[in-house]
Every structure is written in C-alpha cells, then in structure tokens.
PDB file of N, CA, C and O in Angstrom:
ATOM      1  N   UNK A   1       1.786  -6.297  -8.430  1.00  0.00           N
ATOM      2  CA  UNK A   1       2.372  -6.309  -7.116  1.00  0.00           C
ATOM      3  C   UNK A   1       1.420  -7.051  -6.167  1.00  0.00           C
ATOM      4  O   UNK A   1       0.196  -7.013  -6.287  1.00  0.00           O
ATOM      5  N   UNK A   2       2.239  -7.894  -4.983  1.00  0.00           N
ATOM      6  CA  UNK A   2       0.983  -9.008  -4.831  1.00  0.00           C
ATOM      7  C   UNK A   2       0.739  -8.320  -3.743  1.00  0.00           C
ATOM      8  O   UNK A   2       1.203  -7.182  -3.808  1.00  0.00           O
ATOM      9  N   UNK A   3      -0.036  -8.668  -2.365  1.00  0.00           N
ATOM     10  CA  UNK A   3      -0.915  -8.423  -1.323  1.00  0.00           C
ATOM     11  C   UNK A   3       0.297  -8.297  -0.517  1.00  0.00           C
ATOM     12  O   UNK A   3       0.989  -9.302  -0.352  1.00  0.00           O
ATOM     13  N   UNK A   4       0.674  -7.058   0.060  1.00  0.00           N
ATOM     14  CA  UNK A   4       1.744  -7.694   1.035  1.00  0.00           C
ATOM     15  C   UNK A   4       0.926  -7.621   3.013  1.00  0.00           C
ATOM     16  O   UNK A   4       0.143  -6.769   3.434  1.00  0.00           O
ATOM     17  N   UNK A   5       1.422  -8.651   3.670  1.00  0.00           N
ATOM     18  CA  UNK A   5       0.736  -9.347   5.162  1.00  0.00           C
ATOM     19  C   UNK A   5       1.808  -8.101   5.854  1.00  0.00           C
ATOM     20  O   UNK A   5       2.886  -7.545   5.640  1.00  0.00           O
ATOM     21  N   UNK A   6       0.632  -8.122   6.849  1.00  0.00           N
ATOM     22  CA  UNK A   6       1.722  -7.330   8.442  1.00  0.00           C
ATOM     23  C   UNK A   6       2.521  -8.053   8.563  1.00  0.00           C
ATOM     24  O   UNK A   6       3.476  -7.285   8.454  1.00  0.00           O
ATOM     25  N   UNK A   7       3.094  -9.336   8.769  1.00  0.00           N
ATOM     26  CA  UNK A   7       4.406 -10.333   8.864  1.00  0.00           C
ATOM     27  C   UNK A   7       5.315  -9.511   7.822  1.00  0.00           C
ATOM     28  O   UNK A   7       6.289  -8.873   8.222  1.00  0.00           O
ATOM     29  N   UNK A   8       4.964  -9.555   6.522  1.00  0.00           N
ATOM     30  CA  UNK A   8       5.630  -9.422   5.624  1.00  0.00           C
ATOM     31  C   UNK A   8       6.211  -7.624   5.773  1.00  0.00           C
ATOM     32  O   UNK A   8       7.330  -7.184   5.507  1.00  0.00           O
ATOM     33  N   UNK A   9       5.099  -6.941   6.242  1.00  0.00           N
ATOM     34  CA  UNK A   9       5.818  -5.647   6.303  1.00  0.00           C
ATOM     35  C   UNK A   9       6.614  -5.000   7.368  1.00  0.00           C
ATOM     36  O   UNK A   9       7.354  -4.039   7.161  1.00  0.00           O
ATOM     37  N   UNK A  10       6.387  -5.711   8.808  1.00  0.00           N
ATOM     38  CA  UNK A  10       7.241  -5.932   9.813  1.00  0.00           C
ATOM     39  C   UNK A  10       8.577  -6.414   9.490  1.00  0.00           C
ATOM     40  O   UNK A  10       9.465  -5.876  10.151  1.00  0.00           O
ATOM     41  N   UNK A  11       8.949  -7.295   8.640  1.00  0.00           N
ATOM     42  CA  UNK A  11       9.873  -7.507   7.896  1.00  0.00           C
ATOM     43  C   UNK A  11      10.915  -6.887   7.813  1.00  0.00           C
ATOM     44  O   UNK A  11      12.041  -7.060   8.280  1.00  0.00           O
ATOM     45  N   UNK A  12      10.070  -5.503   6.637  1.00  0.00           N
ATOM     46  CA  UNK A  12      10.829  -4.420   5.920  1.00  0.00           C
ATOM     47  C   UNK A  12      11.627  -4.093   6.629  1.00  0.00           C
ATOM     48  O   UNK A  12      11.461  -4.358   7.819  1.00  0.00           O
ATOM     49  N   UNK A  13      13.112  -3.217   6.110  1.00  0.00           N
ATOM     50  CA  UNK A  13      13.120  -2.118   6.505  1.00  0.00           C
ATOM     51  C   UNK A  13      12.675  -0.456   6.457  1.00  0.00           C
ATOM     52  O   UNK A  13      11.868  -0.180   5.569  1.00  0.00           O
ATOM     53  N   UNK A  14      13.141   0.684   7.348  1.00  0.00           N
ATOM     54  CA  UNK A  14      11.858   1.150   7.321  1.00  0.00           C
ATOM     55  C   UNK A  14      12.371   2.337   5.513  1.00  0.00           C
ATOM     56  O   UNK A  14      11.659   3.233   5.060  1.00  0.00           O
ATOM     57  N   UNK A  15      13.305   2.018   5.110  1.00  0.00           N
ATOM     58  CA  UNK A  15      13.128   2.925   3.690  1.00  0.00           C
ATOM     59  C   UNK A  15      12.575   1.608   2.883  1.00  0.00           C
ATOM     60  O   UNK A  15      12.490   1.779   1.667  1.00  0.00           O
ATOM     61  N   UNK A  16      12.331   0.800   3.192  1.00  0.00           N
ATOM     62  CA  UNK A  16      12.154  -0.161   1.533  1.00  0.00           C
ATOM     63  C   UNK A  16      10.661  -0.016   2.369  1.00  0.00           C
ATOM     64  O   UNK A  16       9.917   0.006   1.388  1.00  0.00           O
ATOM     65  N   UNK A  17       9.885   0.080   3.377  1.00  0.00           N
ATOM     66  CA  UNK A  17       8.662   0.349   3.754  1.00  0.00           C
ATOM     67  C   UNK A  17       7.960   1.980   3.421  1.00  0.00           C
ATOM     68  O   UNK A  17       6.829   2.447   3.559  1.00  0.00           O
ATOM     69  N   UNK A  18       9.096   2.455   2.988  1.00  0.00           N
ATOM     70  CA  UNK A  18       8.444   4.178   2.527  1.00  0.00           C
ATOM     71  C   UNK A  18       8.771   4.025   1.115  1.00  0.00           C
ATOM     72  O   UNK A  18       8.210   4.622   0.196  1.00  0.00           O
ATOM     73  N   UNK A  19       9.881   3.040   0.992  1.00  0.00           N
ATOM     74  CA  UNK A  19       9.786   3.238  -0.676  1.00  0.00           C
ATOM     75  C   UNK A  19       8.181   2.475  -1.357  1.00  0.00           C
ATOM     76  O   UNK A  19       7.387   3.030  -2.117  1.00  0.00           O
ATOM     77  N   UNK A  20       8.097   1.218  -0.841  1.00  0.00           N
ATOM     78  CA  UNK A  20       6.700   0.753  -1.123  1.00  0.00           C
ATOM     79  C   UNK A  20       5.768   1.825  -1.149  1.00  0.00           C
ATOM     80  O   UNK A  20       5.132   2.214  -2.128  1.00  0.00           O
ATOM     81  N   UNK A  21       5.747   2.176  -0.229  1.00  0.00           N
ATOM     82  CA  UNK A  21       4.526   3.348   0.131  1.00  0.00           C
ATOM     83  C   UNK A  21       4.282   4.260  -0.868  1.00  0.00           C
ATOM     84  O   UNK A  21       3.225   4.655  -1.361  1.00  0.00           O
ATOM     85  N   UNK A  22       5.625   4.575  -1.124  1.00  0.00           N
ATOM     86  CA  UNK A  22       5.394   5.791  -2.700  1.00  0.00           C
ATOM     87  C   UNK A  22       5.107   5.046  -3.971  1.00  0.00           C
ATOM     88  O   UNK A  22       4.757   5.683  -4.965  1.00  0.00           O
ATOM     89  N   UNK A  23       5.260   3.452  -4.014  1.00  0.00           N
ATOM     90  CA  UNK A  23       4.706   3.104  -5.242  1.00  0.00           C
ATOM     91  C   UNK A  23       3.510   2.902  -4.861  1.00  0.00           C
ATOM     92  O   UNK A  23       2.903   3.870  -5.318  1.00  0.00           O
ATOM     93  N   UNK A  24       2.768   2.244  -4.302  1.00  0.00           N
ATOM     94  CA  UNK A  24       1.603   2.180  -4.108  1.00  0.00           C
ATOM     95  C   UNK A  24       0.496   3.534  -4.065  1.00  0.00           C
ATOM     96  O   UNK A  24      -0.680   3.480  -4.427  1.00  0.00           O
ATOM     97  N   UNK A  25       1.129   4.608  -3.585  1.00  0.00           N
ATOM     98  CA  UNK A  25       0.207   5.334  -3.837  1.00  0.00           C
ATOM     99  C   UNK A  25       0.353   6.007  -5.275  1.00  0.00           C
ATOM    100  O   UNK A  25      -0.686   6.535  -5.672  1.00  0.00           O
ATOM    101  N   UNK A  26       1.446   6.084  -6.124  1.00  0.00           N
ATOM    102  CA  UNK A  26       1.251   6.219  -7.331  1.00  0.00           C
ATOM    103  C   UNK A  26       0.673   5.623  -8.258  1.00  0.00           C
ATOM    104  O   UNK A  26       0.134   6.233  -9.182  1.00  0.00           O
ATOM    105  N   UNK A  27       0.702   3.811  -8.118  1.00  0.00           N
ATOM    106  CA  UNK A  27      -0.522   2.974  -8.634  1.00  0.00           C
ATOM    107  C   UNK A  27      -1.262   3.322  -7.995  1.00  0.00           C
ATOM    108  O   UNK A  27      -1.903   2.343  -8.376  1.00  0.00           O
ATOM    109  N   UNK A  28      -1.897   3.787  -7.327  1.00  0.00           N
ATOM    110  CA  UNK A  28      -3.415   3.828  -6.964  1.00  0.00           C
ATOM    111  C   UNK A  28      -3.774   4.782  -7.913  1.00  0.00           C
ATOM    112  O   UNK A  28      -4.507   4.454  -8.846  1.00  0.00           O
ATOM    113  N   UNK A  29      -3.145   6.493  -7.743  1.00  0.00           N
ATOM    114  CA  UNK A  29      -3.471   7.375  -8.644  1.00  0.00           C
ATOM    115  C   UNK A  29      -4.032   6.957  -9.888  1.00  0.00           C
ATOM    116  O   UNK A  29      -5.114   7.322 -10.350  1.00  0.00           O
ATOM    117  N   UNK A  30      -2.886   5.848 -10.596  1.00  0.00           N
ATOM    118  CA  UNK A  30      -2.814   5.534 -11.989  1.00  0.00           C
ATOM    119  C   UNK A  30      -4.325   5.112 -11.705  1.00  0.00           C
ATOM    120  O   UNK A  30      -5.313   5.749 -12.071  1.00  0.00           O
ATOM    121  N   UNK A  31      -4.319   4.035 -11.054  1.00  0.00           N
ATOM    122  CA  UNK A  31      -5.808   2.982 -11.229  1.00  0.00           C
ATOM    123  C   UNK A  31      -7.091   3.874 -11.110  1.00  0.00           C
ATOM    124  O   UNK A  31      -8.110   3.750 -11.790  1.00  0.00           O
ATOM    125  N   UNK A  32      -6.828   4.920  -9.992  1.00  0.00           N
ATOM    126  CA  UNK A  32      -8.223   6.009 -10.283  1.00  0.00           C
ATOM    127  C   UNK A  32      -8.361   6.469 -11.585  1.00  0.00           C
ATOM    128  O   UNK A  32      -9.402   6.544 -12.237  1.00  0.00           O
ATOM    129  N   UNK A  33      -7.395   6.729 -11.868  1.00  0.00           N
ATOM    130  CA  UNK A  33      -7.579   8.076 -13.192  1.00  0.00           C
ATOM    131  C   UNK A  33      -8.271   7.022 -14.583  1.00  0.00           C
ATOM    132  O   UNK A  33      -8.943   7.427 -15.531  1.00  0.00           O
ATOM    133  N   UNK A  34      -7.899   5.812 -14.336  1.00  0.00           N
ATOM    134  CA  UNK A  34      -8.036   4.131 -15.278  1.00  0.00           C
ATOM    135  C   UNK A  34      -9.790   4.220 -14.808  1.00  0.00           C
ATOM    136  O   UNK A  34     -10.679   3.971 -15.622  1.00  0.00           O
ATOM    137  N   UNK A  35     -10.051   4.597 -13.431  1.00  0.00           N
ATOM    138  CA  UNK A  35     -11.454   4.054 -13.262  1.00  0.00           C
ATOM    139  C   UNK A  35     -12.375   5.049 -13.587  1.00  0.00           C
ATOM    140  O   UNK A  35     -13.552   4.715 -13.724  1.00  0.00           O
ATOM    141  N   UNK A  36     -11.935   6.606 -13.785  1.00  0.00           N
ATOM    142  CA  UNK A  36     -12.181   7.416 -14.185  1.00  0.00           C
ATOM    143  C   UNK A  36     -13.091   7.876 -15.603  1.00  0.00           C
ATOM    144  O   UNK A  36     -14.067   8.556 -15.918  1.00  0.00           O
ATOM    145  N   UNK A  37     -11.740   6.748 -16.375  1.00  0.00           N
ATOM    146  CA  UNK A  37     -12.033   6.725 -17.927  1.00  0.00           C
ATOM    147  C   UNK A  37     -13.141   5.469 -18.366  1.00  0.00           C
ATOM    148  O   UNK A  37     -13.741   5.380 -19.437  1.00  0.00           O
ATOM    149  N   UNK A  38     -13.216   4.508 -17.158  1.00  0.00           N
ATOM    150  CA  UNK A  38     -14.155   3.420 -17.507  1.00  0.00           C
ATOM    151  C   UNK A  38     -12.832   2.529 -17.948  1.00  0.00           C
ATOM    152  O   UNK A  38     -13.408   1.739 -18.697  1.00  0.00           O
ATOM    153  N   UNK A  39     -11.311   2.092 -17.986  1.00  0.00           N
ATOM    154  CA  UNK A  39     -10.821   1.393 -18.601  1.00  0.00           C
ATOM    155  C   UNK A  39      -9.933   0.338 -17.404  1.00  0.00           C
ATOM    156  O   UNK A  39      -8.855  -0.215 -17.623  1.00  0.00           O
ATOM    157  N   UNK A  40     -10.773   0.265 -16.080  1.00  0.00           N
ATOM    158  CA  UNK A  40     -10.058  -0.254 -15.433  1.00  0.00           C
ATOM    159  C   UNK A  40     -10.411  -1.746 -15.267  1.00  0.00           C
ATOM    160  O   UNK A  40     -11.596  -1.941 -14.996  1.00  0.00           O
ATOM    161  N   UNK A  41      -9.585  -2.905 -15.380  1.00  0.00           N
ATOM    162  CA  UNK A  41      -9.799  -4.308 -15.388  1.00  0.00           C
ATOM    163  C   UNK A  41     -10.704  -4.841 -14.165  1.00  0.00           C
ATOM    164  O   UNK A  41     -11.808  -5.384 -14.135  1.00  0.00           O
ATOM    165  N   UNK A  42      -9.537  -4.362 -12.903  1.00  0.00           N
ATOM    166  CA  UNK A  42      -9.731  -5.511 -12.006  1.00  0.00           C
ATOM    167  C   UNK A  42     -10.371  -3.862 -11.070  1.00  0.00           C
ATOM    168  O   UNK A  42      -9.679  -2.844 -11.087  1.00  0.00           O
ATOM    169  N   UNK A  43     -11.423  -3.906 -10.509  1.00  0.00           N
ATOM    170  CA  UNK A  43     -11.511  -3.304  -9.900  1.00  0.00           C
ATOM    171  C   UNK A  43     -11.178  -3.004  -8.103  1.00  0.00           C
ATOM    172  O   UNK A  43     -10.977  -2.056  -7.344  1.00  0.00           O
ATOM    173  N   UNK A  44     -11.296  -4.677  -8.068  1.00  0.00           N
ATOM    174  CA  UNK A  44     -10.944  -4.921  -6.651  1.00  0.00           C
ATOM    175  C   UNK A  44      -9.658  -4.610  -6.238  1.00  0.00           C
ATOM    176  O   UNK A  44      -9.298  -4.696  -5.063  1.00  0.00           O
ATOM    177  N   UNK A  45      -8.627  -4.087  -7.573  1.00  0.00           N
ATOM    178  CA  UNK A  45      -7.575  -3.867  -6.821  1.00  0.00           C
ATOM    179  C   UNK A  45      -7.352  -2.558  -6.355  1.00  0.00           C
ATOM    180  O   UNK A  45      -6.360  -2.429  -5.636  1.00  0.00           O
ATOM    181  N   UNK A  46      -8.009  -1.581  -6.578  1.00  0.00           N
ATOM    182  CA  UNK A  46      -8.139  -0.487  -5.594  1.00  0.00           C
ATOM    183  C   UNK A  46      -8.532  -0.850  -4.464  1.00  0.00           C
ATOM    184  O   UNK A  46      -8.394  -0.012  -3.573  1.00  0.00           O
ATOM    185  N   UNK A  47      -8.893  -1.639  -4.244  1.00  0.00           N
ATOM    186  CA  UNK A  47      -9.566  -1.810  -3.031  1.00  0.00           C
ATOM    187  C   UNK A  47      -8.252  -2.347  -2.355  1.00  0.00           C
ATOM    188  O   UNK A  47      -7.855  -1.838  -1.307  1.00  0.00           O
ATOM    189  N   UNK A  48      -7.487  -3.525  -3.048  1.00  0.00           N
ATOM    190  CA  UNK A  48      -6.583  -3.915  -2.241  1.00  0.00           C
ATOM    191  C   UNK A  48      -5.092  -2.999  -2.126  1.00  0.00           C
ATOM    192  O   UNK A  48      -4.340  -3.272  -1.190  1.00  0.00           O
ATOM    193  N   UNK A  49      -4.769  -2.099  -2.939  1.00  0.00           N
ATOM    194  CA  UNK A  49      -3.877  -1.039  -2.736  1.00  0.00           C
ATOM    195  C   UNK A  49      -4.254  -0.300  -1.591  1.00  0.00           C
ATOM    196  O   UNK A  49      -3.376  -0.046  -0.767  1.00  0.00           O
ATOM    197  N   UNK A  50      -5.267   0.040  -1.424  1.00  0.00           N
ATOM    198  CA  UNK A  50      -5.990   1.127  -0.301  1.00  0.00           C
ATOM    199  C   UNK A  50      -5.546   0.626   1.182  1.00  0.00           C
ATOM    200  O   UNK A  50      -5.201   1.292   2.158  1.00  0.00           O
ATOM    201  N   UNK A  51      -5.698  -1.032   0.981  1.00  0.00           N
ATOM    202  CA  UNK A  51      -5.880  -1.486   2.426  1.00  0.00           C
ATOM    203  C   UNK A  51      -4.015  -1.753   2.547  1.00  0.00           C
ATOM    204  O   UNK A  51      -3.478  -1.595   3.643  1.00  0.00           O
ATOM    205  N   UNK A  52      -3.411  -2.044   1.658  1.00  0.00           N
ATOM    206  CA  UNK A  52      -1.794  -2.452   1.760  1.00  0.00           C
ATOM    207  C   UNK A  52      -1.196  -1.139   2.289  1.00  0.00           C
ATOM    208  O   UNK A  52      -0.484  -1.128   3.293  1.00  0.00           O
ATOM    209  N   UNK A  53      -1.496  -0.049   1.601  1.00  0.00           N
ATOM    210  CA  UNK A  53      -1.615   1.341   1.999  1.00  0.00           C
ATOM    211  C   UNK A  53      -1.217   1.905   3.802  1.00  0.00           C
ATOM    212  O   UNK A  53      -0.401   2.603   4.404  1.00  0.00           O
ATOM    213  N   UNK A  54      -2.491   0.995   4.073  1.00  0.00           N
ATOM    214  CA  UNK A  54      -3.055   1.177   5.462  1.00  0.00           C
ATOM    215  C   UNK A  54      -2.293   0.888   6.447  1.00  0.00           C
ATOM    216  O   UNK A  54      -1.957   1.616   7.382  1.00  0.00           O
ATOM    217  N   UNK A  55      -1.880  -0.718   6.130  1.00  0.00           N
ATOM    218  CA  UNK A  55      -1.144  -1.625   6.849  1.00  0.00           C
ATOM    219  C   UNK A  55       0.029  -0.906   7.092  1.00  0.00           C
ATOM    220  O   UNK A  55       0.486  -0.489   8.156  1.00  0.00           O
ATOM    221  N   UNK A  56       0.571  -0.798   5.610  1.00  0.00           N
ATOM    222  CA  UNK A  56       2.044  -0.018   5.944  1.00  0.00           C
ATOM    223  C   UNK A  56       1.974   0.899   6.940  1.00  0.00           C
ATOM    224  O   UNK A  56       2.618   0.654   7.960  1.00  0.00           O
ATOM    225  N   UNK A  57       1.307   1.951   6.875  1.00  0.00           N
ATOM    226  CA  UNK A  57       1.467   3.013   7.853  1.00  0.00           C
ATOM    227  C   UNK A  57       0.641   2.918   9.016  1.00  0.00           C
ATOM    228  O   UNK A  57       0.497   3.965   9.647  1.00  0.00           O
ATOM    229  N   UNK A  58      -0.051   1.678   9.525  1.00  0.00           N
ATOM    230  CA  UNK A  58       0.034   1.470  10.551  1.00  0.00           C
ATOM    231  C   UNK A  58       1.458   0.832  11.504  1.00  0.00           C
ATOM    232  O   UNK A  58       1.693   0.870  12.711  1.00  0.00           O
ATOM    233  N   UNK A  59       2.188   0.289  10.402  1.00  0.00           N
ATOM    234  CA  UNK A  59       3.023  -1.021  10.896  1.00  0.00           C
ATOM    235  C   UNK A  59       4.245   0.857  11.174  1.00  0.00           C
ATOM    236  O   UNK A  59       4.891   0.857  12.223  1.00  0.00           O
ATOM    237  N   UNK A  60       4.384   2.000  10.363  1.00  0.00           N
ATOM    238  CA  UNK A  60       5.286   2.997  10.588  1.00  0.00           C
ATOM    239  C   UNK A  60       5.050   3.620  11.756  1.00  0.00           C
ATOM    240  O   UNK A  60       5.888   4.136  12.495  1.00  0.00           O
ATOM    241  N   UNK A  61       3.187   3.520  11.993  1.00  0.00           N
ATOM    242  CA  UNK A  61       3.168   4.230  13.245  1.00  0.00           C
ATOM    243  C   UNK A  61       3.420   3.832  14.242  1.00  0.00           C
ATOM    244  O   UNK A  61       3.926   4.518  15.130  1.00  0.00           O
ATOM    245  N   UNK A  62       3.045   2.272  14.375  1.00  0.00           N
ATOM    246  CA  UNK A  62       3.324   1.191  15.604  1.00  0.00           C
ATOM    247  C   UNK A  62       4.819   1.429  16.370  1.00  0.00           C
ATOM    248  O   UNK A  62       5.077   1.290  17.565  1.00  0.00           O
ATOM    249  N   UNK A  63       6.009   1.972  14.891  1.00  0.00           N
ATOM    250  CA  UNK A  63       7.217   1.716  14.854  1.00  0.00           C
ATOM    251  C   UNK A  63       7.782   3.225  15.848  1.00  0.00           C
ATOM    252  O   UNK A  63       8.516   3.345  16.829  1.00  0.00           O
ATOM    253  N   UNK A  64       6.957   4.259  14.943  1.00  0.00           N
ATOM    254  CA  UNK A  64       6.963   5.821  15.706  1.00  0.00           C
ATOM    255  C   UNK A  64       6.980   5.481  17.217  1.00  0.00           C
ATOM    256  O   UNK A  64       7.968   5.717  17.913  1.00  0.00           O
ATOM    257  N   UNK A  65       5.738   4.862  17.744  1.00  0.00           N
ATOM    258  CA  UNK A  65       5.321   5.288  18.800  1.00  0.00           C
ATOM    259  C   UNK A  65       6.320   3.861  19.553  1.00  0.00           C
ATOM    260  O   UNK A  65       6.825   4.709  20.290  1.00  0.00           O
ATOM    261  N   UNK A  66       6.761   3.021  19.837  1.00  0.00           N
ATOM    262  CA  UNK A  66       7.368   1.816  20.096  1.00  0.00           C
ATOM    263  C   UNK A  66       5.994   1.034  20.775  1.00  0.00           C
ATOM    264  O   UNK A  66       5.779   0.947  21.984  1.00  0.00           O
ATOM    265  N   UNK A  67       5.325   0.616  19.936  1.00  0.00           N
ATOM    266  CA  UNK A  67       4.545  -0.547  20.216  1.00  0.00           C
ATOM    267  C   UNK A  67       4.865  -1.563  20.174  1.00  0.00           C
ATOM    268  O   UNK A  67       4.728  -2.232  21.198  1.00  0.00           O
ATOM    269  N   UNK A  68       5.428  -2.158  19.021  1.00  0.00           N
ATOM    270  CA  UNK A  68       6.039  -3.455  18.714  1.00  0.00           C
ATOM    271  C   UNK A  68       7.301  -3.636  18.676  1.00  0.00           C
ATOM    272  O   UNK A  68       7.757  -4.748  18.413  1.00  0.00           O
TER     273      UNK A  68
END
C-alpha cells in the first residue's frame, strides 16, 4: 500500500478514510508482531504506516472541528 499525501486524503470520503484507517492499523499490528520475531523486511515501513496513520486522523479531526 503506497504513501498516501494530505491532497490525497482530503480527497477521501469520510468511510473510505475510516475504512483505510482500519487497514492500516491492522498492518501495522501484523508488521510489529513480524518485527517482534526478527522477520521483518523493510523496516522503514512502520515508520511510514505510523505517519499515514497520523495524517488520516488529523485530516478527520480538521473535518470534526470545520477547519478546512
């Protein structure tokens, strides 16, 4: 799953932006439990799930509160 941009998640709508949300944090799980065992490839991509993570639910809260 590639990098998704604030453009790109402003986009969404807001269930295909909560549906993302629940895959991503279930790959993440997966990738801990992977880094856990020592069998994880790319490590940087926890790093980049974490931050896609972020974005999203900043871009939900922005949406909560009417910022944008």
């Amino acid at each position: 799953m590639p990098i998704l941009r604030m453009s790109e998640i402003r986009k969404m709508s807001r269930e295909e932006k909560v549906r993302r949300l629940n895959e991503l944090r279930t790959e993440l799980i997966r990738l801990r439990v992977m880094a856990k065992r020592g069998m994880l490839d790319d490590p940087g991509r926890l790093r980049e799930i974490r931050r896609t993570i972020a974005r999203i639910l900043t871009v939900l809260r922005e949406e909560e509160l009417k910022i944008r």
